[in-house]
C-alpha positions in Angstrom: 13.1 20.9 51.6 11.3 19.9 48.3 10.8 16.0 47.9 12.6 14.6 45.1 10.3 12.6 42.8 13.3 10.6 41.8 16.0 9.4 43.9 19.0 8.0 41.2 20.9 5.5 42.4 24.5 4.2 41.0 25.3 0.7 42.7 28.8 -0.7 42.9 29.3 -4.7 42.9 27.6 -6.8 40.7 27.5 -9.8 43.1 25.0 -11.4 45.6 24.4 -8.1 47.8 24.5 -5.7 44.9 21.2 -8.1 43.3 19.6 -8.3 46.6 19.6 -4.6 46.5 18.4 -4.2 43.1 15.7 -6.3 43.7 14.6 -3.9 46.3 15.0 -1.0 44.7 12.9 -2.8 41.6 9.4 -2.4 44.3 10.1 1.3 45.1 8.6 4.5 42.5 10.7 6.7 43.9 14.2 4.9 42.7 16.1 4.6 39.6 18.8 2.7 39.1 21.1 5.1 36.6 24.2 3.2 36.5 26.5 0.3 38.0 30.0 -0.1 38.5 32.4 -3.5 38.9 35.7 -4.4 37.5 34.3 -7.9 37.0 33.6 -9.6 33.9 30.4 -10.4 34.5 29.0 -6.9 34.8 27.2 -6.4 31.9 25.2 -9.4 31.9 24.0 -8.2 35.4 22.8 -4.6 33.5 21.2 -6.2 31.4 19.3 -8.4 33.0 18.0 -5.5 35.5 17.8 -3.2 33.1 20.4 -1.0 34.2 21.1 1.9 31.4 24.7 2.4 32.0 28.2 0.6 33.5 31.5 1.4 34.0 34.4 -1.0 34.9 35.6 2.0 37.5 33.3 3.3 39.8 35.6 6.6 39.6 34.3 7.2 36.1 30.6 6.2 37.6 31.1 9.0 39.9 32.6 11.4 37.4 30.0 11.1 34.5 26.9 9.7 35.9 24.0 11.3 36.9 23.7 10.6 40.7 22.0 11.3 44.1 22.9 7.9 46.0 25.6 5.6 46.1 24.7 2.0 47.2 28.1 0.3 47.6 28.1 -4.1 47.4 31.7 -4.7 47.7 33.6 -7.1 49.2 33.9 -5.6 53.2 37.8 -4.4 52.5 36.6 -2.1 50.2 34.0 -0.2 51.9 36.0 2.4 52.7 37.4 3.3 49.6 33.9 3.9 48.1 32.4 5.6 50.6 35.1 7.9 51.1 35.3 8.8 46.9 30.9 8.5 46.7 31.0 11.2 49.7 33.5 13.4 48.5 31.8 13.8 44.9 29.1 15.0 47.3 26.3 11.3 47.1 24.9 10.0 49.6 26.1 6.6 50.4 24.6 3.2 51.3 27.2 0.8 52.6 26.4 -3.4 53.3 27.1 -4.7 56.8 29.8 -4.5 58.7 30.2 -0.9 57.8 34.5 -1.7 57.6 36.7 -4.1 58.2 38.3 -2.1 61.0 37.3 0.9 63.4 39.8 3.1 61.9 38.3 2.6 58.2 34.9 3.1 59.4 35.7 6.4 61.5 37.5 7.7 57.9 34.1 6.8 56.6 31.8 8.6 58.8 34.7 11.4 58.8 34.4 12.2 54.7 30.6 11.9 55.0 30.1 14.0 57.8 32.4 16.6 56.4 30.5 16.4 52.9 27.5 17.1 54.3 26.0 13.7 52.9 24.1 10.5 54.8 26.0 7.5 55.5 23.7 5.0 56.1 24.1 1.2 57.3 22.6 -1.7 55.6 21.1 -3.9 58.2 17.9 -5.8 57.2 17.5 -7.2 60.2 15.8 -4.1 61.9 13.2 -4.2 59.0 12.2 -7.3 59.3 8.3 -7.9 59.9 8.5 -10.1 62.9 11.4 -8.4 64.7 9.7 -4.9 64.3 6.6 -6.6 65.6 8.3 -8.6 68.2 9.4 -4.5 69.5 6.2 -3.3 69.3 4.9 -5.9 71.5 8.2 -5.2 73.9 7.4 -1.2 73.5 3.8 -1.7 74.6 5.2 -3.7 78.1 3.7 -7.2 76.8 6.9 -8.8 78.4 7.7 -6.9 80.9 11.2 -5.9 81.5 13.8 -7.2 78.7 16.3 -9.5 81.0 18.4 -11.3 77.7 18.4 -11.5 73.9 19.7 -14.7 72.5 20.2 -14.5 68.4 22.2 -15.9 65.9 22.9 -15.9 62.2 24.4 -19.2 60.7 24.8 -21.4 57.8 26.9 -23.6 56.1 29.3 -21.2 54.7 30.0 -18.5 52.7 31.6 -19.7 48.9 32.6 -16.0 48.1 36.4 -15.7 47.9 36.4 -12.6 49.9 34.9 -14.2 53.1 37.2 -17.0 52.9 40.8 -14.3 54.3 40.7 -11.9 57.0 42.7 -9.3 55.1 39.4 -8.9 52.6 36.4 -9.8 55.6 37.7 -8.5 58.4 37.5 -12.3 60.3 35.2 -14.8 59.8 31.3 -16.1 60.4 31.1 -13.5 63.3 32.0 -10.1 61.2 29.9 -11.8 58.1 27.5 -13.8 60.0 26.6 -12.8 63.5 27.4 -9.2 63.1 23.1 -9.2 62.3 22.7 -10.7 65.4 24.7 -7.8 67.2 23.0 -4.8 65.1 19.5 -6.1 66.0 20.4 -6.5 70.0 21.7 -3.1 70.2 18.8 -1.7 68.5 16.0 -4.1 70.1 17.1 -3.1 73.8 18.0 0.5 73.0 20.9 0.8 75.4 24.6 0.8 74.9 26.7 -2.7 75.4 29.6 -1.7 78.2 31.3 -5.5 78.1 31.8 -8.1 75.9 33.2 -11.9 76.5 34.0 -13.6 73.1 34.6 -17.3 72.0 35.6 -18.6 68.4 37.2 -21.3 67.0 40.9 -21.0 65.9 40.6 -20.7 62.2 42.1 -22.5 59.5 43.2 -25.7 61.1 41.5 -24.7 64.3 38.2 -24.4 63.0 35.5 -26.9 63.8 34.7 -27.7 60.0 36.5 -25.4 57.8 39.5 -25.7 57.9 40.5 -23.8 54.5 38.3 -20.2 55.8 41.1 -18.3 57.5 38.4 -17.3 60.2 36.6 -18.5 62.4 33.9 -21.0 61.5 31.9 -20.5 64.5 31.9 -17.4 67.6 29.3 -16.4 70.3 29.7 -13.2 72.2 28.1 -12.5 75.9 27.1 -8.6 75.9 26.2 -6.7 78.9 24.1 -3.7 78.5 24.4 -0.4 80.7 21.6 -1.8 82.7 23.3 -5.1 83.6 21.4 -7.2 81.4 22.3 -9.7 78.4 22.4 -11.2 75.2 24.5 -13.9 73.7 24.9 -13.2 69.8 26.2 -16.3 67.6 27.3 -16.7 64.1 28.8 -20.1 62.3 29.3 -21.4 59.4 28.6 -25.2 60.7 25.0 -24.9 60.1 23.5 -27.2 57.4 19.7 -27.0 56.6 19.6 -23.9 54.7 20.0 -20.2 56.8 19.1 -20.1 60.4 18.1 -16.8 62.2 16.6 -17.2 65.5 15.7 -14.5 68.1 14.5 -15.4 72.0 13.2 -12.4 74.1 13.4 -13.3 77.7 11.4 -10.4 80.1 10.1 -10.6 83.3 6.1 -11.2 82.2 6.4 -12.9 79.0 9.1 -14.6 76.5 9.1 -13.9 72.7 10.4 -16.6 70.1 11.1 -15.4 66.5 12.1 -17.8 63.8 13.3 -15.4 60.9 14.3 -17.5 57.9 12.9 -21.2 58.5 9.4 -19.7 59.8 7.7 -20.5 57.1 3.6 -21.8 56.9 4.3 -24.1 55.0 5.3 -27.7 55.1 6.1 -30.0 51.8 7.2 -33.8 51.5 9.0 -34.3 48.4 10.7 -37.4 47.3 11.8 -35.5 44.3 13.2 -32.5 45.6 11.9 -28.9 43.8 13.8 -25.7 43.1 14.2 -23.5 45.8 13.6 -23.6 49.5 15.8 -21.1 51.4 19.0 -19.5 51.4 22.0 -22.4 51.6 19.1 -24.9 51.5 21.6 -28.4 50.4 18.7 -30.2 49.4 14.7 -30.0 49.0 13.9 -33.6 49.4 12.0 -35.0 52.2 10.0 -32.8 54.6 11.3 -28.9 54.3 10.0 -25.4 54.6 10.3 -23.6 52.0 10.2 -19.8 52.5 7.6 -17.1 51.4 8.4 -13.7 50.0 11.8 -14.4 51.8 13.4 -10.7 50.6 10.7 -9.2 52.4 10.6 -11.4 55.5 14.6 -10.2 56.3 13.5 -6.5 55.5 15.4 -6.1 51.9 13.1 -4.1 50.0 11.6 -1.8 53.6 15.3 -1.3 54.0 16.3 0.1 50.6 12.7 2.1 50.4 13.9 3.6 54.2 17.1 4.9 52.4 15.6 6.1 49.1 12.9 8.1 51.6 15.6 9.4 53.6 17.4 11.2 50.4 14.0 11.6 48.8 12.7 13.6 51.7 15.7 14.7 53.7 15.2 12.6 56.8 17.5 11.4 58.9 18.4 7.7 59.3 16.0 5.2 62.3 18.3 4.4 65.1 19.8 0.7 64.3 20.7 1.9 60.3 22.6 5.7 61.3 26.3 5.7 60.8 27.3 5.4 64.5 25.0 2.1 64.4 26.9 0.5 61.9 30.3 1.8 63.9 28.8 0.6 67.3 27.9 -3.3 66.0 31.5 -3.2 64.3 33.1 -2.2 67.9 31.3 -5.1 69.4 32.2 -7.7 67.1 36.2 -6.3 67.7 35.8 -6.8 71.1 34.5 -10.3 70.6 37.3 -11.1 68.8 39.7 -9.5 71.2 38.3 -11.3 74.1 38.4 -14.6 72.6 42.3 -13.9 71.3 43.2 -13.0 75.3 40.9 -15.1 77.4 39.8 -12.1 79.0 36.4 -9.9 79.0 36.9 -6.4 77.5 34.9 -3.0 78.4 33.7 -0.6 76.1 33.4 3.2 76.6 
């Protein structure tokens, strides 16, 4: 197969993910953002200020009279589907935001029309492009710990303010699918090996929730995962955590221990009395002593991500392990199960 010189993306969303994605695709030669799509009223201000030639307030017409190779869809979770299912059968290639669905059944229709178009379906998770987890599994893949025994990691902050995380008819549940759903991609991916059991804990949403009592999900969950092998990992996501966002990693193996601070990791240390601009993501505040982050995109993986993708179309490769389709499927099953152990009290097994 000849290499495209071009890979022409059309995004659809205008909103937080949809720029984060831009911003990546900004870095790579081989990309060119054609066209955008959102029903919101705030779309053309977003083309305009990243240069974005063309928009539609349908993402049916974008597919109908645009010019495209890749769809990169950044709409709210309950909408996935839909997309994907209308960007594969006009015969793109698709790029879908974590989780993949907001149920198994929307995510097998997924793969299903992508698979039967003959087109890539691939999962948007940073996390497995980020510098210091890809080093932390190089040091793991050359035996520098030893045997892998348990994964402890977690995703959390003080909240989502998006309207969509806020019901579980448009997330698909709360700061686990959203939040901790990272945490569960990355495990599955670091260890290489299949979870076969899953114990889940949340808290009761709404007025059972530890803090927010208006999200509809939980605020706060934690899964125990065991691994075909009979080890662990514990995976976390909440919305409780104030401070700014908070993604921690521990490695535990039987000759060494790794400790990966993702977001708040950074070399640098400022006193301000004042306060500044911009710290990190949820930050409340940047008075007194913080740590304010340095080229955070890249840290999480963003724009490595995004130029993985546009290779993969470019070039005609096939998605790494921890981004495929049945990647994005697996980390989705998990969080179900989480959610359906912590509903019954009772661990549940996974084929």
């Amino acid at each position: 197969m000849t290499a495209m010189e071009r890979v022409r993306v059309g995004i659809v969303g205008s909103k937080f993910a949809a720029t984060l994605h831009v911003q990546a695709y900004r870095t790579n030669p081989h990309a060119q953002i054609v066209a955008a799509a959102s029903p919101g009223p705030d779309l053309a201000r977003f083309c305009r200020e990243h240069d974005i030639p063309s928009f539609y307030s349908d993402y049916q017409e974008m597919l109908k009279r645009a010019e495209i190779d890749l769809v990169d869809v950044c709409v709210p979770n309950f909408l996935h589907k839909e997309v994907a299912v209308a960007a594969a059968e006009s015969g793109r290639h698709v790029i879908v935001e974590k989780p993949l669905a907001t149920t198994l059944e929307d995510a097998d229709a997924m793969l299903e029309a992508c698979a039967g178009n003959n087109v890539k379906l691939m999962y948007a998770e940073d996390w497995i492009f980020a510098p210091a987890l890809q080093r932390a599994k190089s040091i793991r893949d050359e035996g520098g710990i030893g045997e892998v025994l348990y994964i402890k990691a977690k995703e959390t902050h003080s909240g989502s303010h998006s309207p969509y995380a806020q019901k579980i008819k448009f997330c698909g549940g709360g700061a686990m699918i959203h939040m901790g759903i990272h945490a569960v991609g990355f495990v599955r991916w670091f260890r290489g090996k299949e979870v076969v059991e899953v114990v889940g804990k949340t808290s009761g949403g709404g007025a059972g929730n530890l803090k927010l009592h208006s999200l509809e999900g939980e605020d706060w969950a934690a899964g125990v995962l065991t691994f075909e092998d009979g080890t662990f990992a514990m995976v976390e996501g909440n919305y409780i955590t104030l401070g700014g966002l908070d993604d921690e990693v521990e490695v535990y193996g039987t000759r060494g221990l790794i400790k990966i601070n993702l977001s708040q990791g950074s070399p640098i240390s400022i006193y301000s009395s004042e306060g500044y601009g911009y710290a990190l993501e949820k930050a409340e505040t940047t008075k007194g002593w913080t740590r304010p982050s340095v080229e955070e995109k890249w840290s999480l993986g963003y724009p490595q991500e995004i130029s993985h993708f546009v290779d993969c179309v470019r070039l005609g490769k096939e998605p790494m392990s921890g981004v495929r389709d049945e990647d994005g499927r697996a980390a989705l099953k998990i969080v179900m199960a989480i959610y359906d152990s912590a509903r019954t009290g009772r661990s549940v097994e996974l084929c």
